[in-house]
TIRO-2110 file (N, C-alpha, C; in Angstrom, 1 decimal):
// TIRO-2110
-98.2, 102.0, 11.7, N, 1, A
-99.6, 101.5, 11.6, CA, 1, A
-99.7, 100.5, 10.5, C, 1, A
-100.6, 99.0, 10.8, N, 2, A
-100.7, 98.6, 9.3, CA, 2, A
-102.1, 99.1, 8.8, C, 2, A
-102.7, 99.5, 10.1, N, 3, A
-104.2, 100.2, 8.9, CA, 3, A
-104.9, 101.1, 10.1, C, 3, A
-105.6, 102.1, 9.7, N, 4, A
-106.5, 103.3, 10.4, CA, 4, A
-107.8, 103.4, 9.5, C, 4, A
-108.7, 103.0, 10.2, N, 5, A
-110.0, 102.7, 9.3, CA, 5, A
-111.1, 103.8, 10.2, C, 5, A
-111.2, 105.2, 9.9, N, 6, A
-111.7, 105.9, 10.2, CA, 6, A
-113.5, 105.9, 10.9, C, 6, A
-113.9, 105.2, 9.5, N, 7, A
-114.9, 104.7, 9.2, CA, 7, A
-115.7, 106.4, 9.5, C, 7, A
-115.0, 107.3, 8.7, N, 8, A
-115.8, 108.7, 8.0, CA, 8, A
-116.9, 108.6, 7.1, C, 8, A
-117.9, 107.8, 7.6, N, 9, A
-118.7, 107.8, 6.0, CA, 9, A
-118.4, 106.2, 5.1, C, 9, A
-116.9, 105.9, 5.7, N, 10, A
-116.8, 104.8, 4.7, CA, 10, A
-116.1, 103.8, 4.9, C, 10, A
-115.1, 102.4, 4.3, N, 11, A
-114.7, 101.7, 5.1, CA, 11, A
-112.9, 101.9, 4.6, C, 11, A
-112.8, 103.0, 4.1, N, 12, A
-111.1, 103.4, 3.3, CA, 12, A
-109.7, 103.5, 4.2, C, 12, A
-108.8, 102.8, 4.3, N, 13, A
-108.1, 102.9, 5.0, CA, 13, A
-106.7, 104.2, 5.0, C, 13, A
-106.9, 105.1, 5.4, N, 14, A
-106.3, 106.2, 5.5, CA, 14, A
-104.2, 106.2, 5.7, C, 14, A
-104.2, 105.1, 6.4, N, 15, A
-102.2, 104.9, 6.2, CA, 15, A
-102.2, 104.4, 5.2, C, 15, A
-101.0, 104.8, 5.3, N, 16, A
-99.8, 104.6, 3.8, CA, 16, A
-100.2, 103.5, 2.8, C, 16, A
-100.7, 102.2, 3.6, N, 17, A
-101.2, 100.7, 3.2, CA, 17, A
-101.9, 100.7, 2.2, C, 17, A
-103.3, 101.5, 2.2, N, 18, A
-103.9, 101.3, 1.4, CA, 18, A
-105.0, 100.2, 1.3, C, 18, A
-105.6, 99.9, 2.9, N, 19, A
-105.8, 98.1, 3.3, CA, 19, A
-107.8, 98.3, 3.1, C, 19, A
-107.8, 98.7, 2.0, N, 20, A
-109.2, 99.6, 2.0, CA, 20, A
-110.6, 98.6, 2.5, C, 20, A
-111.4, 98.6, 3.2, N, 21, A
-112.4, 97.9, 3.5, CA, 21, A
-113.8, 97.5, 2.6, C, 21, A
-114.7, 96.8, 2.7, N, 22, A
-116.0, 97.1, 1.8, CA, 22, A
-117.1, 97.1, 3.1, C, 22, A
-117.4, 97.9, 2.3, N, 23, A
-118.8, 98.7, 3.1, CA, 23, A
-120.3, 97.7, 3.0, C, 23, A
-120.3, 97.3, 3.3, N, 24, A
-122.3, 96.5, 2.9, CA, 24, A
-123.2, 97.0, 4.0, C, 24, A
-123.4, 98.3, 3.5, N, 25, A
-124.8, 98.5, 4.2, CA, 25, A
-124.8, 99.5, 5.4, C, 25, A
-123.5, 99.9, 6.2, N, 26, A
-123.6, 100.4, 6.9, CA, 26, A
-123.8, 102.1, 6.8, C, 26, A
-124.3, 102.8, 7.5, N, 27, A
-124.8, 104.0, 7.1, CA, 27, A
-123.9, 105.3, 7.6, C, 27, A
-123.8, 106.1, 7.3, N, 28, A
-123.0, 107.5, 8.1, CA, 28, A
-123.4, 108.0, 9.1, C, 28, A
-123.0, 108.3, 10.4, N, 29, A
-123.9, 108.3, 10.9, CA, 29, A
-123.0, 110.0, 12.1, C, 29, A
-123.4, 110.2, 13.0, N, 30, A
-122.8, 111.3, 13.6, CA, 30, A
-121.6, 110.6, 14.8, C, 30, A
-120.4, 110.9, 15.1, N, 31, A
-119.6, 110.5, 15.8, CA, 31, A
-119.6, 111.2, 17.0, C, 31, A
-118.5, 110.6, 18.3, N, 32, A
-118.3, 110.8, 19.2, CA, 32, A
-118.3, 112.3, 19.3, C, 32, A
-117.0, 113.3, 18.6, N, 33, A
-117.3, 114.3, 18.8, CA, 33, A
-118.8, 115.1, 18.5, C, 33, A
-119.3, 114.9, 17.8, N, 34, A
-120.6, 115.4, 17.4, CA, 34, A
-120.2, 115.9, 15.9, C, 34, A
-119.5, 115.3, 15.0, N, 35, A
-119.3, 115.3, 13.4, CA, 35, A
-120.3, 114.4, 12.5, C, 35, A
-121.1, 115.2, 11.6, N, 36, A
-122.1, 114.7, 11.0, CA, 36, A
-121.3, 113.3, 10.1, C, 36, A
-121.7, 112.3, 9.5, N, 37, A
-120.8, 111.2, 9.0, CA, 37, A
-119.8, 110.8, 9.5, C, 37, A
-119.7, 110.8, 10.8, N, 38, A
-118.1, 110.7, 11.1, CA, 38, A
-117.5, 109.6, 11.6, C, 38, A
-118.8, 108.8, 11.6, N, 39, A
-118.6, 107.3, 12.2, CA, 39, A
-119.8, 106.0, 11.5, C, 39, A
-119.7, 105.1, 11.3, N, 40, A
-120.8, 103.8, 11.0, CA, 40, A
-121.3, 104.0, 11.8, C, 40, A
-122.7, 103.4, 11.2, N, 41, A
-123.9, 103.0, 11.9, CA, 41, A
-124.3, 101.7, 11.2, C, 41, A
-124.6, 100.5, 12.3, N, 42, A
-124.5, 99.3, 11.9, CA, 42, A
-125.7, 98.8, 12.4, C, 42, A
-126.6, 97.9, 11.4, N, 43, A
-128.0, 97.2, 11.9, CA, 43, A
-128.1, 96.2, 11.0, C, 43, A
-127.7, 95.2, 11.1, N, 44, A
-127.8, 93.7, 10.1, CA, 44, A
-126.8, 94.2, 8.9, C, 44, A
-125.8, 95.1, 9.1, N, 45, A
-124.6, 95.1, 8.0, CA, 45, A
-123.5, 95.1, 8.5, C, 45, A
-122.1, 94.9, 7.8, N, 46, A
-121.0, 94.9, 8.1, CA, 46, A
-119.7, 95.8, 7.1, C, 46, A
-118.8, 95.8, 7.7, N, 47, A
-117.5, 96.3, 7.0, CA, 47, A
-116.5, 95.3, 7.3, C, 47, A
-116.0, 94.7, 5.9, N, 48, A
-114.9, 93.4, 5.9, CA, 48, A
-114.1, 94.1, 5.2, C, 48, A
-113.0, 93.6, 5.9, N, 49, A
-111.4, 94.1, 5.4, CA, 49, A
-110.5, 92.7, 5.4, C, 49, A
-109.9, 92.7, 4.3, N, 50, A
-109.3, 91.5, 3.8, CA, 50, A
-108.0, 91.4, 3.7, C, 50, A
-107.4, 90.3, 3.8, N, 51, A
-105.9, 90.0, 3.4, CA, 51, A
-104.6, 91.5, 3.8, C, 51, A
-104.6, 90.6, 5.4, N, 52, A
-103.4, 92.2, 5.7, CA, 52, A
-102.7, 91.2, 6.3, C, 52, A
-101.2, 92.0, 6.2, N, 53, A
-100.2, 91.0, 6.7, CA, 53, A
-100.0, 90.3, 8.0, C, 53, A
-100.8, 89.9, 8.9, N, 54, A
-101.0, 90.0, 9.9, CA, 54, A
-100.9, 88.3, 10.8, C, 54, A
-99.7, 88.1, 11.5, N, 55, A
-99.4, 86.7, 12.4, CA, 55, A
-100.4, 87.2, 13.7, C, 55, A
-101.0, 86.3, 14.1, N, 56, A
-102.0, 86.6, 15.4, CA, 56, A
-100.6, 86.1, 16.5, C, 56, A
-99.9, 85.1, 16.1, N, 57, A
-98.5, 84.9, 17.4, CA, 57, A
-97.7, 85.8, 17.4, C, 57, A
-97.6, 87.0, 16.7, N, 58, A
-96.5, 88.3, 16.5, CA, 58, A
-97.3, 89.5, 17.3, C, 58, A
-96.2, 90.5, 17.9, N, 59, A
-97.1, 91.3, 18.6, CA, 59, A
-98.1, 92.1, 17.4, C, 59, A
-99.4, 92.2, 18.0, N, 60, A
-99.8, 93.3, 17.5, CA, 60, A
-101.2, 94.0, 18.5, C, 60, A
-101.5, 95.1, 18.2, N, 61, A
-102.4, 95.8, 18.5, CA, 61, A
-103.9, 96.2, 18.1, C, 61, A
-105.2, 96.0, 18.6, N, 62, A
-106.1, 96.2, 17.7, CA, 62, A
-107.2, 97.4, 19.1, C, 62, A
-107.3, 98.7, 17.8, N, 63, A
-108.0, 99.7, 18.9, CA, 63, A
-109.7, 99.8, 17.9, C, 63, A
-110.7, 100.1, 18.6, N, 64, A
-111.4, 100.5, 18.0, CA, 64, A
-112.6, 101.4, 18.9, C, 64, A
-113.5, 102.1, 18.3, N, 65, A
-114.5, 102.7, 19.8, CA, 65, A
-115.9, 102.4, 19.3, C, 65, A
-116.6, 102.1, 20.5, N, 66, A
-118.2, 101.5, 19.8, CA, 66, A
-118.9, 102.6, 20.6, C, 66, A
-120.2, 102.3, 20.4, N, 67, A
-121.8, 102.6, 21.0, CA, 67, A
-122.5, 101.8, 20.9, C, 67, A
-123.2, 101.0, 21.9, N, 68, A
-124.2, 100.6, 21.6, CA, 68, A
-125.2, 100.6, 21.3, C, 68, A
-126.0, 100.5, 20.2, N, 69, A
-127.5, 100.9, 20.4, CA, 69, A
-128.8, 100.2, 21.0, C, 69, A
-128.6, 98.6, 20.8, N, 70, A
-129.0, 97.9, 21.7, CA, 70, A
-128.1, 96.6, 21.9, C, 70, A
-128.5, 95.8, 22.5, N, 71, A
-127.8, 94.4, 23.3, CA, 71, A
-128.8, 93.5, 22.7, C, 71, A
-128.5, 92.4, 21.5, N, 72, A
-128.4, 91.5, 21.0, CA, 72, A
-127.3, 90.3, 21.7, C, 72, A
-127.5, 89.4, 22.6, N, 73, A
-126.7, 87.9, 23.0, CA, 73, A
-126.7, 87.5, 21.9, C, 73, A
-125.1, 87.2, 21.7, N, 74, A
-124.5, 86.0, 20.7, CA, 74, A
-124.4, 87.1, 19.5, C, 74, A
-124.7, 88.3, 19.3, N, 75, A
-124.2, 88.9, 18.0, CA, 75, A
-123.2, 89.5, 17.9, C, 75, A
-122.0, 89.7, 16.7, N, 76, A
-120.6, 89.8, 17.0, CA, 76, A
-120.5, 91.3, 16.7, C, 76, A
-119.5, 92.1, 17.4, N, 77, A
-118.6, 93.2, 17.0, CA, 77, A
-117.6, 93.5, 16.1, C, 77, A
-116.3, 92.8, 17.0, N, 78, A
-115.6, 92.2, 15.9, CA, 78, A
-114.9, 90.9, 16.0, C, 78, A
-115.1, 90.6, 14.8, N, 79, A
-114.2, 89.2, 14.3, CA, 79, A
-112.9, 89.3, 13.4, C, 79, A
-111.9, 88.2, 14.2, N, 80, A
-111.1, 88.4, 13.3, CA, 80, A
-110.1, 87.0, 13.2, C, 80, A
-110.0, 87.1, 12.0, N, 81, A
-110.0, 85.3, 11.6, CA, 81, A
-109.0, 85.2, 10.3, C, 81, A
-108.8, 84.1, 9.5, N, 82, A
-108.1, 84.3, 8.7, CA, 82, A
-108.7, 83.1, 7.9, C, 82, A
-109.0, 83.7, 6.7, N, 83, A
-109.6, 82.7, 5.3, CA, 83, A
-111.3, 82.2, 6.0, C, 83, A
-112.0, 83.1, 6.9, N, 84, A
-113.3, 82.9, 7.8, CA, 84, A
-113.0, 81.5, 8.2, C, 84, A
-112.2, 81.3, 9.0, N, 85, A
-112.1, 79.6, 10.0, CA, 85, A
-112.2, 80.2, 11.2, C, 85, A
-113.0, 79.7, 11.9, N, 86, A
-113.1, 80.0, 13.3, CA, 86, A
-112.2, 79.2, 14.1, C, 86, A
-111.2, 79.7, 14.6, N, 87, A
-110.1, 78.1, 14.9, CA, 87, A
-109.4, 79.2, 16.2, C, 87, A
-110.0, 79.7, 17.3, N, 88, A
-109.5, 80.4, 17.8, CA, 88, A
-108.7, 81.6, 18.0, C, 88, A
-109.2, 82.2, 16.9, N, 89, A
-108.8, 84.3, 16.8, CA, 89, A
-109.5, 84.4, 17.2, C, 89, A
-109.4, 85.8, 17.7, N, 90, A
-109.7, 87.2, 18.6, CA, 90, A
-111.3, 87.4, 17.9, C, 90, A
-112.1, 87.4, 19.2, N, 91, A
-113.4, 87.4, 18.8, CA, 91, A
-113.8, 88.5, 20.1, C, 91, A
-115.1, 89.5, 19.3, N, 92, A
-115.1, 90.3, 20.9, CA, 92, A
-117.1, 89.7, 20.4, C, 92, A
-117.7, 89.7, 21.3, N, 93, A
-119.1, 89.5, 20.9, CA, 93, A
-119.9, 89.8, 21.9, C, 93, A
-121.1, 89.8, 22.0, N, 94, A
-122.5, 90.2, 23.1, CA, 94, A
-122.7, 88.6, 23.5, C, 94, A
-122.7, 88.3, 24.7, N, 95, A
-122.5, 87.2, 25.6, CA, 95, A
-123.4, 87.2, 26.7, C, 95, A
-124.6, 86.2, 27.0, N, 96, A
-125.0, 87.0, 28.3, CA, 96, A
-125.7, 88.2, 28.3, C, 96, A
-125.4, 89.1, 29.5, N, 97, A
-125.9, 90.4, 29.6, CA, 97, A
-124.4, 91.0, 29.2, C, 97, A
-123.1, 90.8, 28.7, N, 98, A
-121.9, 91.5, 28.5, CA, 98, A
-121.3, 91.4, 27.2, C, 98, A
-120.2, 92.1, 26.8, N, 99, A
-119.3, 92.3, 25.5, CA, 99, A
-118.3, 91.3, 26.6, C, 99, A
-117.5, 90.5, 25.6, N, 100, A
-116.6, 89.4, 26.3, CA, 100, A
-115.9, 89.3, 24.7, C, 100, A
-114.2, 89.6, 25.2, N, 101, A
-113.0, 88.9, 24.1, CA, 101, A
-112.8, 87.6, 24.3, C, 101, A
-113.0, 86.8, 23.5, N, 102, A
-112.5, 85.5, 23.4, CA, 102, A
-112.2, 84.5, 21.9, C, 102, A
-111.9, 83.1, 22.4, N, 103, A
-111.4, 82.5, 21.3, CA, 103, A
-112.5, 82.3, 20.5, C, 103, A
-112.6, 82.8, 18.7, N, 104, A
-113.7, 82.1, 18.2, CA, 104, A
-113.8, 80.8, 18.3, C, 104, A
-115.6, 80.5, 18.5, N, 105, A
-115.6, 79.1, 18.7, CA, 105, A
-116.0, 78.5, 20.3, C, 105, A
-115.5, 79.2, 21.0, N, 106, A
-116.0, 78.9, 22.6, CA, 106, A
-116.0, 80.2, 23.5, C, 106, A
-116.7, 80.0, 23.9, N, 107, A
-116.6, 81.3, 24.8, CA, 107, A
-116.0, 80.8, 26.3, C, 107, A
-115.2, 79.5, 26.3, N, 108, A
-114.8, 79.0, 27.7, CA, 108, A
-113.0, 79.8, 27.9, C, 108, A
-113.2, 80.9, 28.9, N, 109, A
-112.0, 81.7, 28.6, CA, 109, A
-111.6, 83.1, 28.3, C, 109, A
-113.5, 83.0, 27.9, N, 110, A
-113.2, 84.5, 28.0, CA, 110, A
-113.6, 85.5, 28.2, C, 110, A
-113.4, 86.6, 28.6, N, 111, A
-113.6, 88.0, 29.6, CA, 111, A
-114.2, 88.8, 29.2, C, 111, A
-115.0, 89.3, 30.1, N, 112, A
-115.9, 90.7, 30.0, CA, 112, A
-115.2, 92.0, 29.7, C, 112, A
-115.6, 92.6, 28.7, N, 113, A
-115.4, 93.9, 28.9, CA, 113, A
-116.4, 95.0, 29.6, C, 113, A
-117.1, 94.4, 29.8, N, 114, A
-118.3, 95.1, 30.5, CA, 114, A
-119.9, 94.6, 30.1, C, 114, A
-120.6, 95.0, 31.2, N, 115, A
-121.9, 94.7, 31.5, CA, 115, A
-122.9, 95.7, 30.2, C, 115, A
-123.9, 95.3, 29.7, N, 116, A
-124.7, 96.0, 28.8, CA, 116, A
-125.0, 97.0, 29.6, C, 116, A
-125.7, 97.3, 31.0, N, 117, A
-126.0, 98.6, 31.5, CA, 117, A
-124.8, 100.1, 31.3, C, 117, A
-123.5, 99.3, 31.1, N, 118, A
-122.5, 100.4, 31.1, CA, 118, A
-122.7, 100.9, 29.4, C, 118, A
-122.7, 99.6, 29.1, N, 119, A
-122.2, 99.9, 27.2, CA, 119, A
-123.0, 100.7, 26.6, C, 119, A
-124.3, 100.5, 26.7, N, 120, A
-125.5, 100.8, 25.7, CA, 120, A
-125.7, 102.5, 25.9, C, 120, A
-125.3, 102.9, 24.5, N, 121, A
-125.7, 104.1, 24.3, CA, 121, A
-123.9, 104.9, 24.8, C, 121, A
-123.4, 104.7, 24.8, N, 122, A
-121.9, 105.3, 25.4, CA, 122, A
-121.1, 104.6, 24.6, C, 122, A
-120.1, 105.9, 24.2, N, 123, A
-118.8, 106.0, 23.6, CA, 123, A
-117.8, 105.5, 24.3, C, 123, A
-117.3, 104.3, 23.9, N, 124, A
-116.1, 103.5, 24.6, CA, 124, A
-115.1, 102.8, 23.8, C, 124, A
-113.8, 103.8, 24.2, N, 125, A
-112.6, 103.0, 23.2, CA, 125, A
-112.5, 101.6, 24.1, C, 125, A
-112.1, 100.5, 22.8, N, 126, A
-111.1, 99.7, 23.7, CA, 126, A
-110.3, 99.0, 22.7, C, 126, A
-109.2, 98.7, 23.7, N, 127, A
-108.0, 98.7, 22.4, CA, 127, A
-107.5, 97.2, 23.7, C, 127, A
-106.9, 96.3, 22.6, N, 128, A
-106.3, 94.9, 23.2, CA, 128, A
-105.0, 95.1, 22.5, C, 128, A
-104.1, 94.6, 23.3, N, 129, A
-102.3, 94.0, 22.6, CA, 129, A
-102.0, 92.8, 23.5, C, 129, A
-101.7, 92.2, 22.3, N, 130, A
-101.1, 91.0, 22.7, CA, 130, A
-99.6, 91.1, 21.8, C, 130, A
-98.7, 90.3, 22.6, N, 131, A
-97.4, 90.2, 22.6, CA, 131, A
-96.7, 88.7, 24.0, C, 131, A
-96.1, 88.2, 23.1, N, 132, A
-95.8, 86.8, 24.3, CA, 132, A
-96.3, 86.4, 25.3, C, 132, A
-97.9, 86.0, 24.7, N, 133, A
-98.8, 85.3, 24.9, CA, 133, A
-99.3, 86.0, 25.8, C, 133, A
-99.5, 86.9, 25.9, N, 134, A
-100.2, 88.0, 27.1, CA, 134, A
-101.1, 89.0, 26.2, C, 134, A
-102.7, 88.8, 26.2, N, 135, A
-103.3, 90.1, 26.1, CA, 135, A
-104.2, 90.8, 26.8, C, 135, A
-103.7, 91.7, 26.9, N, 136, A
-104.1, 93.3, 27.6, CA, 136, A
-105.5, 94.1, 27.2, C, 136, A
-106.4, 94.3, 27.8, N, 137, A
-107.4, 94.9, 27.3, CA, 137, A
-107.4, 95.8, 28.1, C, 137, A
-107.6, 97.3, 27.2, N, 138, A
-107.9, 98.6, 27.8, CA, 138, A
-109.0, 99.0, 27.3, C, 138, A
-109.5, 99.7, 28.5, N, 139, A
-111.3, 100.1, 28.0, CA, 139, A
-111.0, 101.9, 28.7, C, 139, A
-111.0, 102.6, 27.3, N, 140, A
-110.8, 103.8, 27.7, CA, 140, A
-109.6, 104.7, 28.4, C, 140, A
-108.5, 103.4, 28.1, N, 141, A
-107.0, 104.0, 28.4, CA, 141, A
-106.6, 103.2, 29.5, C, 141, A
-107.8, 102.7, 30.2, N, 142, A
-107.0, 102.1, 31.3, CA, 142, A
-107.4, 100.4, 31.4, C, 142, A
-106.1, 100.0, 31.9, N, 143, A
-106.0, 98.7, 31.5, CA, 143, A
-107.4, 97.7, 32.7, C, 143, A
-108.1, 96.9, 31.6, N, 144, A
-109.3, 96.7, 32.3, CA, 144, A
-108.7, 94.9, 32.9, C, 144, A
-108.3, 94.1, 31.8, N, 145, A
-108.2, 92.9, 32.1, CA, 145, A
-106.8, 92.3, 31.5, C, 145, A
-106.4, 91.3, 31.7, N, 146, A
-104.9, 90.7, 31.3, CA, 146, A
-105.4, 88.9, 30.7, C, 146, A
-105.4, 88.8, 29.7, N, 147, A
-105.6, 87.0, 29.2, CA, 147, A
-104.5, 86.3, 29.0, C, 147, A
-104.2, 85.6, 29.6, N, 148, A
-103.2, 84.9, 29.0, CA, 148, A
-103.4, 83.9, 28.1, C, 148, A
-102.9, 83.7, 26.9, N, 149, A
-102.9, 83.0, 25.8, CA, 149, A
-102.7, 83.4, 24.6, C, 149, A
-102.2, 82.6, 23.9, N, 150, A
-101.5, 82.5, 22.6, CA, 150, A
-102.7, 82.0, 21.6, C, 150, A
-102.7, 83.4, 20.5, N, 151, A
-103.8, 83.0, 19.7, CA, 151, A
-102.9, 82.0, 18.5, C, 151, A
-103.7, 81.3, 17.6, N, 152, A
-103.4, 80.8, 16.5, CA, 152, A
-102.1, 81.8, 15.6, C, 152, A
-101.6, 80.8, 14.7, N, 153, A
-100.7, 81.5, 14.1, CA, 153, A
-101.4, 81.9, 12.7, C, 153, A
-101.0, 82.6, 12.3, N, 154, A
-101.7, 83.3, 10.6, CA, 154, A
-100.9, 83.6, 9.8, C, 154, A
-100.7, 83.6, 8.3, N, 155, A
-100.0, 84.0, 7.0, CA, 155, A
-100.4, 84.8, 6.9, C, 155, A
-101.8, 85.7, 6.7, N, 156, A
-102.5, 86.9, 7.1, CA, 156, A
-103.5, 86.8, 7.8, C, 156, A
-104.5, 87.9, 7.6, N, 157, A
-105.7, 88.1, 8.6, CA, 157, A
-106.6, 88.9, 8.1, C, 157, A
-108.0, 88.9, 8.0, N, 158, A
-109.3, 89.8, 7.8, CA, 158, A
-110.0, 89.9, 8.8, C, 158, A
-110.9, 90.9, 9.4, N, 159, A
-111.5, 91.8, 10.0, CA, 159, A
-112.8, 91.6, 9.8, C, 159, A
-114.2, 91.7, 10.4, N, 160, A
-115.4, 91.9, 10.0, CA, 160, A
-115.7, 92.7, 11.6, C, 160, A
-116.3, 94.0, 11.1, N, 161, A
-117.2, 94.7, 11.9, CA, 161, A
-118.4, 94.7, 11.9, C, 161, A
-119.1, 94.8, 13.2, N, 162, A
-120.7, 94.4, 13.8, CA, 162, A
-121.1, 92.9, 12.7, C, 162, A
-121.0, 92.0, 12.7, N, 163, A
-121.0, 90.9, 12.0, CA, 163, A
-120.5, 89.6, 12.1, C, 163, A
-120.8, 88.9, 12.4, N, 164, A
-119.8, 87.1, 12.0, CA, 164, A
-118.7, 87.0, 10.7, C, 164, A
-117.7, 86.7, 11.0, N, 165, A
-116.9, 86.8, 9.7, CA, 165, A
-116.5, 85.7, 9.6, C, 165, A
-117.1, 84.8, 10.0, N, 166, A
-116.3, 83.3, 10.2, CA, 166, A
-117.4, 81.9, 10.2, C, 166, A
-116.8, 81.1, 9.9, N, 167, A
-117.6, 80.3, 9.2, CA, 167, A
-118.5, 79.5, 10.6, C, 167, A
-118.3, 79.9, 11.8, N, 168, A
-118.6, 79.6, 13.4, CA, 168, A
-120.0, 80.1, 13.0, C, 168, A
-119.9, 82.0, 12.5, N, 169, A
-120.9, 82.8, 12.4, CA, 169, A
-121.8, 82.8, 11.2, C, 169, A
-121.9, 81.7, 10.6, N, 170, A
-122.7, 81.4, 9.6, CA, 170, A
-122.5, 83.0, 8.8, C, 170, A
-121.2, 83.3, 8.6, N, 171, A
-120.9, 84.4, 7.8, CA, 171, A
-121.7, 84.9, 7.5, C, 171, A
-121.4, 86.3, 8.6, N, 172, A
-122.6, 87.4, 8.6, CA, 172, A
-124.0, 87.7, 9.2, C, 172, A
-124.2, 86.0, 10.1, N, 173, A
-125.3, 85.9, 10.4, CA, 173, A
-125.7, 86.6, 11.8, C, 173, A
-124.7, 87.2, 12.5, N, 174, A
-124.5, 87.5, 13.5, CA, 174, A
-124.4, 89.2, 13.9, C, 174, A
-125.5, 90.3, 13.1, N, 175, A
-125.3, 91.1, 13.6, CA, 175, A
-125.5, 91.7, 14.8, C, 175, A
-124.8, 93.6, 14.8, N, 176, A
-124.6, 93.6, 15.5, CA, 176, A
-125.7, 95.6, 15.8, C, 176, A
-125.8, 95.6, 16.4, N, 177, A
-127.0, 97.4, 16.3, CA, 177, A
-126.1, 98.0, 17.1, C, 177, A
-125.3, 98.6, 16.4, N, 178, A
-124.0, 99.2, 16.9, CA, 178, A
-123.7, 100.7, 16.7, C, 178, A
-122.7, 101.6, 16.6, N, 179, A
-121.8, 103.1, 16.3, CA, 179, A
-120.5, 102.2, 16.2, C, 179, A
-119.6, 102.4, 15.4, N, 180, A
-118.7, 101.8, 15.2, CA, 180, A
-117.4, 103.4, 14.7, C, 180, A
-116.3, 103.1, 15.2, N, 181, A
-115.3, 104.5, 14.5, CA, 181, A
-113.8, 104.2, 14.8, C, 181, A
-112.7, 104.5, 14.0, N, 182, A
-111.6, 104.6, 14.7, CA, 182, A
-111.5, 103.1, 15.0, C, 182, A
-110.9, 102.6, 13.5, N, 183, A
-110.5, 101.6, 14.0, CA, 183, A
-109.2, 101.4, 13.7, C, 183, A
-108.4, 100.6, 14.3, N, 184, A
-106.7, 100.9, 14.3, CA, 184, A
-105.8, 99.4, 14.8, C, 184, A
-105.4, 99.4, 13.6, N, 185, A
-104.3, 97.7, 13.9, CA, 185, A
-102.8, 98.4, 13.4, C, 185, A
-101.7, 98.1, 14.8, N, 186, A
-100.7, 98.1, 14.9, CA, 186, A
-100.4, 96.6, 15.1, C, 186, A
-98.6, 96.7, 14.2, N, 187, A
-98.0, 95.4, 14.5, CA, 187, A
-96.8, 95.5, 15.6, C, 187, A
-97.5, 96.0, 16.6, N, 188, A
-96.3, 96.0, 17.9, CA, 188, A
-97.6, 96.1, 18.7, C, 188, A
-96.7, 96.3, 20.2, N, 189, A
-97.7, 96.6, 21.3, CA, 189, A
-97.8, 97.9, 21.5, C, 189, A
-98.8, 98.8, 21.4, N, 190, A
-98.6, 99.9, 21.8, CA, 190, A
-98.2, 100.4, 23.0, C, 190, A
-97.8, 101.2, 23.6, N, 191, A
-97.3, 101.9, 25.1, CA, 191, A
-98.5, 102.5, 25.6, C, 191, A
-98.4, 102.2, 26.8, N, 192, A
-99.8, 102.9, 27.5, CA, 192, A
-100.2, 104.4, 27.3, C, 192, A
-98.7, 105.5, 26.8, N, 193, A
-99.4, 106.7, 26.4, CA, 193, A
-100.0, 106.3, 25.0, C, 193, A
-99.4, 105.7, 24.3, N, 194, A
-100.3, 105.7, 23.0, CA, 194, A
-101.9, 105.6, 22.7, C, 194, A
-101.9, 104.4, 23.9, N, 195, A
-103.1, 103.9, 24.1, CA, 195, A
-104.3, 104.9, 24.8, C, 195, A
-103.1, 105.8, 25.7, N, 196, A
-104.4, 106.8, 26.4, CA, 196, A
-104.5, 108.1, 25.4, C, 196, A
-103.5, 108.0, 24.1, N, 197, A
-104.0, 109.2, 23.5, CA, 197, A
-104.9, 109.0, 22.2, C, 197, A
-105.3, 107.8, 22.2, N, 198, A
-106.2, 107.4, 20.9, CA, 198, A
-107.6, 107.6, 21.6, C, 198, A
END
């Protein structure tokens, strides 16, 4: 793992790493299982994680599980970018009536993960890997859509959840009324059992 970001209460990263997050504002709130604190609760705040070793052209993996509370168009989930340049990293955002991954910066390219009638109010992993120029999006273990493209290259990489983390997003201006938990960056591609046991 390069980081497992539980988001129990907080934004601390639990592997070996040490890749610890800052918390602005988001609240504890009850998780999937029904665990009091056991997951963020997000409404005009975010959790930024900074400086992890991370090439967007190298395989890696990004898992995380939401809820939505409501559907905001154009407000982001997650961002992920390097030094906040929006120059084409992995952007997942509220689009439309849908959550759609694509390049920050245009949305020409890129894919639904689902419709707001499905999302809102429901617990849903989804985890993307990319690896030679191919990424995979699984929504709940099973593989939903295939993108082909090669993101930008990176010296590292930072994260922002329910929020704009990039300078596209008028940093921060972009939230998101979300459940947020379980969040997880691998630098390989995971295997589909991995994927169906997270």
């Amino acid at each position: 793992d390069l980081g497992w970001w539980s988001l129990a209460g907080n934004a601390l990263d639990s592997s070996a790493n040490a890749y610890n997050g800052t918390n602005s504002g988001a609240t504890p709130a009850t998780d999937r299982y029904g665990n009091a604190n056991g997951c963020l609760y997000f409404n005009s705040d975010y959790v930024e994680v900074l400086y992890l070793p991370l090439n967007f052209q190298s395989d890696f993996t990004f898992s995380y599980w939401q809820k939505l509370n409501s559907y905001n168009h154009a407000r982001v989930i997650v961002d992920l970018n390097e030094n906040a340049i929006c120059n084409g990293t992995p952007h997942i955002w509220q689009y439309l009536d849908s959550v759609r991954l694509g390049m920050c910066g245009t949305a020409a390219g890129s894919m639904s993960m689902g419709g707001q009638a499905n999302l809102l109010n429901n617990w849903i992993n989804y985890t993307f890997t990319s690896g030679n120029g191919i990424t995979n999006m699984y929504k709940n273990g099973v593989l939903y859509f295939t993108l082909n493209n090669i993101w930008p290259y990176t010296t590292s990489a930072q994260f922002t959840l329910a929020n704009g983390g990039n300078t596209s997003a008028v940093l921060h201006g972009e939230p998101s009324d979300v459940y947020l938990d379980d969040v997880g960056i691998w630098t390989r591609v995971l295997t589909q059992q991995e994927i169906t046991d997270l």
